[in-house]
C-alpha positions as CSV (number, residue, x, y, z in Angstrom):
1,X,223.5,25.9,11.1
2,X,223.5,22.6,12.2
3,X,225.3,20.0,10.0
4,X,222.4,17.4,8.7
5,X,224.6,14.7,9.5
6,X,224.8,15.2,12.9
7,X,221.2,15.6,13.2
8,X,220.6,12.1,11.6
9,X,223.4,10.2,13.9
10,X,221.6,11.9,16.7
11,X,217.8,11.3,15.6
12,X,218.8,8.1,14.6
13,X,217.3,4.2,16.4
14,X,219.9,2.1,17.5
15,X,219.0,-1.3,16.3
16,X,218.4,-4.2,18.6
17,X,219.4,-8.1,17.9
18,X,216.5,-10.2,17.3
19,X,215.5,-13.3,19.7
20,X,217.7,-16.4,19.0
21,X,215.0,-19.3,17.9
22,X,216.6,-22.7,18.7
23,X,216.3,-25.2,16.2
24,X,214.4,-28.4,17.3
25,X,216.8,-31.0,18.9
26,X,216.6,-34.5,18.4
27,X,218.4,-36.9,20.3
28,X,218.8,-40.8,20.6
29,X,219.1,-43.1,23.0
30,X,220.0,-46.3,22.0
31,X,222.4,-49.0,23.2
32,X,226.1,-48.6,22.9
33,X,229.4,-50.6,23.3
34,X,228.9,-52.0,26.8
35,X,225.0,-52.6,26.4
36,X,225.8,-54.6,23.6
37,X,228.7,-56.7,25.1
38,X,226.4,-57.1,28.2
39,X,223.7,-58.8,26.3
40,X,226.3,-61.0,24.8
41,X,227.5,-61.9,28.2
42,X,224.1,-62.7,29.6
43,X,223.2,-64.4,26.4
44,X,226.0,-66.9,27.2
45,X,225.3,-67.3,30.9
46,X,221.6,-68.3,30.3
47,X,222.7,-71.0,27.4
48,X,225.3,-72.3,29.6
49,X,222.8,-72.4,33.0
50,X,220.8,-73.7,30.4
51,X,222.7,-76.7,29.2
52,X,223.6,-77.5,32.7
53,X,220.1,-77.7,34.4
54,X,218.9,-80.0,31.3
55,X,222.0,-81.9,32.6
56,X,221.2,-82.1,35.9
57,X,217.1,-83.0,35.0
58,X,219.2,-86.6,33.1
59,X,221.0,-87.2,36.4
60,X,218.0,-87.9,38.6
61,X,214.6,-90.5,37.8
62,X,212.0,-88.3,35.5
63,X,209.7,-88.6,39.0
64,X,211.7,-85.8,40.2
65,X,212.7,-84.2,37.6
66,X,210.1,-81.6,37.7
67,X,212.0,-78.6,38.9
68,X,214.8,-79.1,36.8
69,X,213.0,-78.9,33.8
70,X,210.9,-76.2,34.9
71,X,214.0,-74.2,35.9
72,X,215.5,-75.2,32.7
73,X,213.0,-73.6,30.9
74,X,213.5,-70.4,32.2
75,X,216.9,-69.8,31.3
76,X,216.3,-71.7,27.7
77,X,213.7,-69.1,27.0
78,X,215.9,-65.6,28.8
79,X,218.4,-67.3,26.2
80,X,216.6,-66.4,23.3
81,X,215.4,-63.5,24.2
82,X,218.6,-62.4,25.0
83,X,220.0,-63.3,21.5
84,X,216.7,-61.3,20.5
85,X,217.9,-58.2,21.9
86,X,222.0,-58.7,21.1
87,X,221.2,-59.3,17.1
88,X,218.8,-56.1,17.5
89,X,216.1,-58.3,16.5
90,X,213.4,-58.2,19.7
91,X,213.7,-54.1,19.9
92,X,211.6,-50.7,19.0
93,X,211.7,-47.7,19.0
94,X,209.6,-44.7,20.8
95,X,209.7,-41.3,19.5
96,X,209.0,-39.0,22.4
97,X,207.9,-35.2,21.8
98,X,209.0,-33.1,24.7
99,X,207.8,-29.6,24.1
100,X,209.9,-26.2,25.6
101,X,207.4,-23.0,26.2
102,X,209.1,-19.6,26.4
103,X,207.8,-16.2,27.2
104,X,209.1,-14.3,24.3
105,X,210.1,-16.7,22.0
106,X,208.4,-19.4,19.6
107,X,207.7,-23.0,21.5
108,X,210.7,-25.5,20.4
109,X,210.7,-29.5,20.5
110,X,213.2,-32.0,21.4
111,X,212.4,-35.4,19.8
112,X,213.8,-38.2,21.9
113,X,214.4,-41.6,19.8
114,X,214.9,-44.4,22.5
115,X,214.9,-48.0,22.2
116,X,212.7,-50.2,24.0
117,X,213.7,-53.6,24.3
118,X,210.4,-55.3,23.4
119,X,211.8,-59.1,23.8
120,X,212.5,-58.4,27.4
121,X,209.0,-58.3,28.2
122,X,208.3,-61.8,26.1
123,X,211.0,-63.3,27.8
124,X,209.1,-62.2,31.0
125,X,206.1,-63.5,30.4
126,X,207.6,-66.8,29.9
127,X,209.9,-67.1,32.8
128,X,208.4,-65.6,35.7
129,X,205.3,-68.0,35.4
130,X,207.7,-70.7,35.2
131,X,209.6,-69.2,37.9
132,X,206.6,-69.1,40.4
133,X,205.2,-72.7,39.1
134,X,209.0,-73.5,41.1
135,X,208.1,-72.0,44.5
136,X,204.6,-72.6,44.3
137,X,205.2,-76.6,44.4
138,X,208.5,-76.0,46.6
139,X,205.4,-74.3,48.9
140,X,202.7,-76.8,47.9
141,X,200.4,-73.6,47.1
142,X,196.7,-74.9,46.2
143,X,195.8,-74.8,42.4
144,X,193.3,-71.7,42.9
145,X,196.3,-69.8,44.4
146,X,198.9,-70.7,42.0
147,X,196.7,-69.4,39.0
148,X,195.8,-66.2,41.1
149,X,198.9,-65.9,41.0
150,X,200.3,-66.9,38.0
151,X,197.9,-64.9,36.4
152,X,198.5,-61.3,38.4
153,X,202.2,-62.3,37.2
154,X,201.3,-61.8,33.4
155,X,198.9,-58.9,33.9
156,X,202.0,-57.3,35.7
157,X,204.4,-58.4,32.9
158,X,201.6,-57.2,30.1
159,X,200.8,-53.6,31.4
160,X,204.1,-52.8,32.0
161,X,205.0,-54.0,27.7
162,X,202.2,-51.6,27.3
163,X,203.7,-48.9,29.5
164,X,207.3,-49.1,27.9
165,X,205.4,-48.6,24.3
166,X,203.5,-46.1,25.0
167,X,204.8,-42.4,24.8
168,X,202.2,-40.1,26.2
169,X,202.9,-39.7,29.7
170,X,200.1,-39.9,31.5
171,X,198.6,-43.3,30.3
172,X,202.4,-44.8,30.4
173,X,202.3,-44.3,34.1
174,X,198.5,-45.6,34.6
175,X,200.1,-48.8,32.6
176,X,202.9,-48.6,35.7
177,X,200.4,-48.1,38.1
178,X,198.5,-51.3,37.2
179,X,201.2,-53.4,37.0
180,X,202.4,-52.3,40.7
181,X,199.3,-53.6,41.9
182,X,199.2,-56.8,40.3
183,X,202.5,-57.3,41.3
184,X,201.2,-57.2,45.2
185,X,199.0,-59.7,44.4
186,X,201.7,-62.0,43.7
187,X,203.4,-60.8,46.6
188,X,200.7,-61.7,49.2
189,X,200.3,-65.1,47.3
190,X,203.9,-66.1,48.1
191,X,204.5,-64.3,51.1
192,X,200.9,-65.0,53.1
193,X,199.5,-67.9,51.2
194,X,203.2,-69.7,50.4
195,X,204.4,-68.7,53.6
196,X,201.6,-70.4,55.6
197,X,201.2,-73.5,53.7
198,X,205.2,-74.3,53.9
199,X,204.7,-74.4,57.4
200,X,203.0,-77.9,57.1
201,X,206.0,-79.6,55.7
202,X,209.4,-79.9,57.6
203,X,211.6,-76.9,58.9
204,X,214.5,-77.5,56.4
205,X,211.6,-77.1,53.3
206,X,210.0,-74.2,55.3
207,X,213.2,-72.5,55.9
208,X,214.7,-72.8,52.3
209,X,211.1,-71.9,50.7
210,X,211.3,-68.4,52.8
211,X,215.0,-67.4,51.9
212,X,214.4,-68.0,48.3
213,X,211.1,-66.7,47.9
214,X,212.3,-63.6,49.7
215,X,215.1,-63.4,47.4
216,X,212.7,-63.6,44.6
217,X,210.9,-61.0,45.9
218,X,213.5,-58.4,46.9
219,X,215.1,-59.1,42.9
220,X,211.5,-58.6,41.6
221,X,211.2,-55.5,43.3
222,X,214.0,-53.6,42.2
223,X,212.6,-53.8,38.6
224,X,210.1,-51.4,38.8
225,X,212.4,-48.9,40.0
226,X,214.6,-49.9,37.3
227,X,211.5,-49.5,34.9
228,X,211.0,-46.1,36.4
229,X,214.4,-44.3,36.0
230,X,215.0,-46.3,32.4
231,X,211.5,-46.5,30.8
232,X,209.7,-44.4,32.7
233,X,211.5,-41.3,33.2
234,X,214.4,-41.7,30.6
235,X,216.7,-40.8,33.3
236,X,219.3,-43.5,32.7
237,X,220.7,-44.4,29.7
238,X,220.1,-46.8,27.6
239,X,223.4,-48.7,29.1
240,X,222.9,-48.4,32.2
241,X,219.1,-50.1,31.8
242,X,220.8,-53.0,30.0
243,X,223.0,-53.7,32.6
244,X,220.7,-53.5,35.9
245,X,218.5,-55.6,33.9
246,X,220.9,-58.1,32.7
247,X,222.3,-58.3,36.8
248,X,218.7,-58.6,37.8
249,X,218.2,-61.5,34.9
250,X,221.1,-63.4,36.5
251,X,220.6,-63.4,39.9
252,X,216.8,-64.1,39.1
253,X,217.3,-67.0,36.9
254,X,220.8,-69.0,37.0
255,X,221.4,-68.3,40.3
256,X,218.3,-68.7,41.7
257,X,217.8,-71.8,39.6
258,X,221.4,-73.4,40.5
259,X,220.1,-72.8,44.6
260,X,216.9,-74.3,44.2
261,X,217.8,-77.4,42.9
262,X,221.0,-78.1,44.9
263,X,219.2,-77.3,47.8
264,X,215.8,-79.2,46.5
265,X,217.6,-82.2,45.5
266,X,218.9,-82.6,49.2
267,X,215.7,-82.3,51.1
268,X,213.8,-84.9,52.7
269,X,210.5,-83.5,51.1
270,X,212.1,-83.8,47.5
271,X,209.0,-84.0,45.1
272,X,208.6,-87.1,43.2
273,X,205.7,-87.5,40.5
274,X,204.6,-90.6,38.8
275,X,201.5,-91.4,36.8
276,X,200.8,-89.3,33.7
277,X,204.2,-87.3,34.3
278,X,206.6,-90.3,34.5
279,X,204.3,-93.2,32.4
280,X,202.7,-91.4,29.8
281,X,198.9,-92.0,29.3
282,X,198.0,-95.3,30.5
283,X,194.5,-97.1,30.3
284,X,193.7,-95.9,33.0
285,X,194.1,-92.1,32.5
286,X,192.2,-92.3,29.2
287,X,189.6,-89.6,28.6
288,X,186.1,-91.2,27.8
289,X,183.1,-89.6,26.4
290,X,179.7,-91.3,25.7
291,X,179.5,-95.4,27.3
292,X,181.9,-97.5,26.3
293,X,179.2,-100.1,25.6
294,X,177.8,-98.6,22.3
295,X,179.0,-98.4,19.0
296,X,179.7,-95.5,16.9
């Protein structure tokens, strides 16, 4: 007779573990230490820059001060976006859904929180009008290229605000994709159009507009790519973004503006603007409508 115990440890199922179900993940990204310091730092560069181009505009007549206060401009406005963006005030943040399929196991989520540094893009949309109105009239562009061009600059600067804010891929990257080809619009403006108008005035004008144009242009092109691993693809951290921007931001703005008006101020082609500009509106620059013989 077989003992019933035995028959039950022999008949019996082994049980098996059940499937381990993640919980859903959430992670930030948001700035840290050095981002933070790094926005300080820049903050201080662009006030300084700032203080010394307004400097530099009092030093020369107000006939040729047209540059300076056009280059002063750019850094006066990066400086408050800059402060924006260090005081946390010109920031947002995107909540990302990223969705994990499994075979044999319930779907899980990972909800990315990442800042996007909304001000940047302000600040953008400011300067690098600004910024082209300098190498347009270092050029002498025609007024129906400048505002081609001037324009494709905020369409660029405006699609990609909308492609940092928005989270569903596939639109974010149509934003990207727009803005890529508005910014080869401006391109052709400054390299074709710029390029072959420059060539009208003297070599030493012609040679500096093509060095700092093209130094414009190579800057301005590593910031999509910036865009793409930061923005875009979340690849690099919130940090690291900061800081490629905030190099970018100074190369782009007090250095370029520093060349262009030591260099400007020694060339024999140095602009010089009276009239309304210099002398305010005179008698002769008043606006008229109706004759001036009848009464009211």
């Amino acid at each position: 007779m077989m003992d019933p115990i035995e028959v039950m440890k022999k008949h019996a199922t082994v049980p098996t573990s059940l499937p381990t179900v993640l919980p859903d993940d959430i992670t930030y990204q948001k700035a840290g230490t050095n981002g933070t310091n790094a926005l300080w730092v820049v903050f201080v560069i662009m006030l300084v820059s700032s203080i010394a181009f307004y400097v530099m505009a009092f030093r020369v007549p107000v006939q040729k001060r047209l540059f300076h206060i056009l280059t002063a401009f750019i850094t006066t406005f990066a400086t408050i976006s800059y402060y924006g963006m260090a005081v946390k005030a010109g920031i947002t943040e995107n909540v990302i859904t990223v969705k994990h399929s499994q075979k044999h196991f319930p779907d899980t989520f990972t909800y990315i929180h990442r800042e996007v540094y909304w001000a940047r893009y302000v600040d953008w949309s400011l300067t690098t009008p600004l910024l082209l109105l300098d190498l347009a009239f270092l050029a002498g562009l025609s007024g129906a290229n400048i505002l081609v061009a001037v324009v494709a600059d905020v369409i660029m600067v405006l699609t990609g605000l909308f492609a940092a804010i928005t989270v569903d891929e596939s639109p974010k990257w149509g934003w990207y994709a727009m803005g890529c080809i508005a910014y080869l619009v401006v391109v052709y403006q400054l390299a074709v159009n710029g390029r072959g108008v420059v060539q009208s005035k003297d070599k030493k004008t012609a040679t500096f507009f093509i060095s700092i144009a093209s130094f414009t242009l190579i800057l301005w092109t590593v910031y999509p790519i910036i865009w793409g691993v930061a923005d875009g693809s979340r690849i690099a951290s919130v940090d690291a973004e900061i800081i490629a921007y905030a190099i970018l931001d100074i190369l782009a703005k007090p250095v370029f503006g520093f060349w262009l008006l030591f260099t400007h101020d020694s060339l024999s082609s140095s602009v010089s603007i009276d009239g309304f500009w210099a002398n305010g509106l005179g008698k002769e620059g008043t606006l008229t409508v109706g004759d001036d013989e009848d009464g009211a």
